[in-house]
N, C-alpha and C positions, 0 to 999 in steps of 0.2 A: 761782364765776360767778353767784353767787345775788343780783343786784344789787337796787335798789330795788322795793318789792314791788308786782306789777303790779294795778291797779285793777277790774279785769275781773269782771262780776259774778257772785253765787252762781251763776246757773242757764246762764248765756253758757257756762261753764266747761264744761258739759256738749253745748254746743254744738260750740264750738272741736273738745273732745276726740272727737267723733263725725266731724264733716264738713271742720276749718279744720287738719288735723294741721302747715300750714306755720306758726299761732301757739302750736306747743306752747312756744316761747319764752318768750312773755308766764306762762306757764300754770305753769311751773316757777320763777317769781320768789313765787309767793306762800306765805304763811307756812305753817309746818307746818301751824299747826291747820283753815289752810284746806285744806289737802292731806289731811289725816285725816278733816274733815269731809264731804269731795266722796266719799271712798272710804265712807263709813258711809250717805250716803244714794243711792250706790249701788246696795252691799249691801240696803239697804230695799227701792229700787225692784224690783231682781232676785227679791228673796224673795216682794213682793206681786203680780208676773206671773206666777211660777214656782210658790206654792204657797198665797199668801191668798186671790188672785181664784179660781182654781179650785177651792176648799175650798168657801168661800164661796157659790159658783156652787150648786156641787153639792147642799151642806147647803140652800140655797130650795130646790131641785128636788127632794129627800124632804120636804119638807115640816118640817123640821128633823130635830134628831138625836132627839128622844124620841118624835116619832112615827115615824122608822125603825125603833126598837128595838122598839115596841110593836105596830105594826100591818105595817109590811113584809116588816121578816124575818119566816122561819121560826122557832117557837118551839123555845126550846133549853134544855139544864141543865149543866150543869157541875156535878160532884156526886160524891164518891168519888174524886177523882182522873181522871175520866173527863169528853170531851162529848161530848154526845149532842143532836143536833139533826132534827128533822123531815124537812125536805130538807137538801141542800146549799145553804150562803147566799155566792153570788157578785158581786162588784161593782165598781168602779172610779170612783177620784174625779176627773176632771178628766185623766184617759187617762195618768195616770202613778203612782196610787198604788192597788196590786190586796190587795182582801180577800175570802179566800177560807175558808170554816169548811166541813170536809165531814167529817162524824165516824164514814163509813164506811171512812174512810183511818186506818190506826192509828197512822202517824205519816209526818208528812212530810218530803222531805230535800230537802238546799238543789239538786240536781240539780229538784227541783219548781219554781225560781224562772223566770219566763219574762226575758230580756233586754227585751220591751219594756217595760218596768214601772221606774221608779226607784225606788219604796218597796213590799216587798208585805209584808201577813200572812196565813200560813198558818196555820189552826187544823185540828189534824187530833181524833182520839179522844184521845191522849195527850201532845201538845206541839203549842206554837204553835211556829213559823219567823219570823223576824222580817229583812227586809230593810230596809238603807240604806246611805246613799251612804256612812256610815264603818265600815261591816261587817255583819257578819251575826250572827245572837244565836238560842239556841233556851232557850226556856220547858219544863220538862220538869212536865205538870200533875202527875203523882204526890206534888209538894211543896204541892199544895191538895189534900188529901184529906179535909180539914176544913171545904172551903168548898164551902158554896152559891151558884150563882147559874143564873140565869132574867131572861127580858125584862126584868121587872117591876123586878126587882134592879141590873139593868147602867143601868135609864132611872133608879133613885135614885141611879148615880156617876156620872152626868153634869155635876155640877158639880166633883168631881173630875176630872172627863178633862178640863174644860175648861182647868183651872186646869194640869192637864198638859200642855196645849197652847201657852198662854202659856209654861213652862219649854223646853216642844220648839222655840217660836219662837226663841226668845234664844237657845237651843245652834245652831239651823240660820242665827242671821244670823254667829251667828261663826264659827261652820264654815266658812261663804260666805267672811266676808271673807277667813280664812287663805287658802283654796284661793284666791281672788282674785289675792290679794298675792303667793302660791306663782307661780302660771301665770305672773304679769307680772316676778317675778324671773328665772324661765327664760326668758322670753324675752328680758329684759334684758341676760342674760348669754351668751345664743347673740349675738342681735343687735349686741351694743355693737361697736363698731370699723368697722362695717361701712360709716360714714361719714368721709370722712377730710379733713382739710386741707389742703392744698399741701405745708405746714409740716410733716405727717407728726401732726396733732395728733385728739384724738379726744374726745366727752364723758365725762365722770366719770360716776364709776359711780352715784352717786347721782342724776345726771340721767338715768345710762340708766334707770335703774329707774322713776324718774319718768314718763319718757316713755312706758315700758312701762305703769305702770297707767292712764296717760289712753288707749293705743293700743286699751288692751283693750276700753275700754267698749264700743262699737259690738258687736262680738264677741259680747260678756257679754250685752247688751241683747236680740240674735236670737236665739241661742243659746236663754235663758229665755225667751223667746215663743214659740219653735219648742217648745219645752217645755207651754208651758200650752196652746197649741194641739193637743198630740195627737203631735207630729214631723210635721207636713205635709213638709217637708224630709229625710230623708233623714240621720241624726247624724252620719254618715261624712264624705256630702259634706260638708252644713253644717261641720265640722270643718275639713276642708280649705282651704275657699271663705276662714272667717273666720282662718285663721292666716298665709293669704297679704294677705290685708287688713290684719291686725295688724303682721305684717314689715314691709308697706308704710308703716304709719302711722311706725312707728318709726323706717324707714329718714328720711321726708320730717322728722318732727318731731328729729333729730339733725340735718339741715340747717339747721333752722331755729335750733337751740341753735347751732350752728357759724357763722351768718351775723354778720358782724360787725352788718351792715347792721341796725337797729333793726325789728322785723316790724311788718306793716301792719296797725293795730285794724280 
């Protein structure tokens, strides 16, 4: 059913796929690579609402990251296997990613992780905790027993972290788009059928799935702003509110793959 490939432009596409779900028609004529393309800059968009603007944000509001280390936190050592820090150093970047270092805790467990937080690290006296969206990881420091480090020290691997940052970017946009592509299969494949023809006839599975990643964006787009905002919204509702929106998108954009009748640009 994939007929002539539809003219409809780069950013229209993103349009349509938000507010116009009756020309998901048009939207499912064009070529793969435009269809890979829309999902990858996406993915960009999501990731730069979700975790580059509020990095970003946050790193101007200390003043950058070397004068964080150097003059905000509390002074620290890492040294023998152990750390050892002046106060507790607590903090949050952008209301979803929590670091915590308190080296009167001898070690921390993942029951320490709070729900509202998507990324945290715990540094306790003898292991960091490490959270993320694809698990959980613990650092056991008795395997640097050898290593020194101090403010002084962690502000000279700074261009290492950086450059660690750029690696964490590339694994979190592809993260994204799996989990993207994942959510818009399931619901391609709860959803498909669910519109039908006189004839008893239904879309292909390849369209459902189509219709599914354009159903999604809208979703995807709140969803990571409700995100870099803090959760104003509420995850649960939010959850609920956009899967009945997505259903819906899908349900009209199978009409509209089913219309014989050519849809209106």
């Amino acid at each position: 059913m994939m007929q002539q490939e539809s003219k409809i432009g780069f950013l229209w596409q993103y349009v349509i796929a938000c507010i116009h779900p009756s020309q998901y028609k048009e939207l499912i004529k064009k070529k793969k690579g435009a269809f890979v393309g829309y999902v990858a800059v996406l993915v960009m968009f999501l990731v730069l609402i979700e975790n580059v603007i509020p990095f970003a944000a946050w790193t101007a509001s200390v003043g950058g990251l070397e004068n964080l280390v150097l003059n905000r936190i509390p002074k620290f050592t890492l040294e023998k296997g152990y750390f050892q820090s002046e106060s507790p150093i607590d903090f949050t970047i952008g209301g979803v990613v929590h670091i915590k270092a308190d080296s009167s805790v001898e070690e921390f467990k993942e029951s320490d992780f709070k729900s509202d937080y998507v990324q945290e690290l715990l540094v306790g006296k003898k292991n960091i905790l490490i959270k993320m969206p694809g698990g959980n990881q613990q650092i056991v420091l008795s395997q640097f027993k050898n290593w020194k480090l101090n403010n002084k020290g962690l502000a000279e691997m700074l261009p290492a972290f950086y450059m660690f940052l750029v690696f964490y970017l590339v694994v979190l946009l592809i993260t994204k788009a799996v989990q993207y592509l994942l959510v818009a299969l399931a619901f391609a494949l709860i959803c498909r059928g669910s519109v039908r023809t006189t004839e008893g006839k239904i879309v292909s599975m390849a369209e459902s799935f189509y219709i599914a990643v354009y159903a999604r964006t809208l979703a995807a787009v709140i969803g990571s702003a409700n995100i870099a905002l803090g959760y104003m919204i509420d995850s649960f509702v939010l959850m609920i509110v956009t899967v009945f929106i997505t259903m819906g998108f899908i349900m009209r954009g199978e009409i509209s793959v089913l219309d014989p009748q050519p849809s209106k640009e």
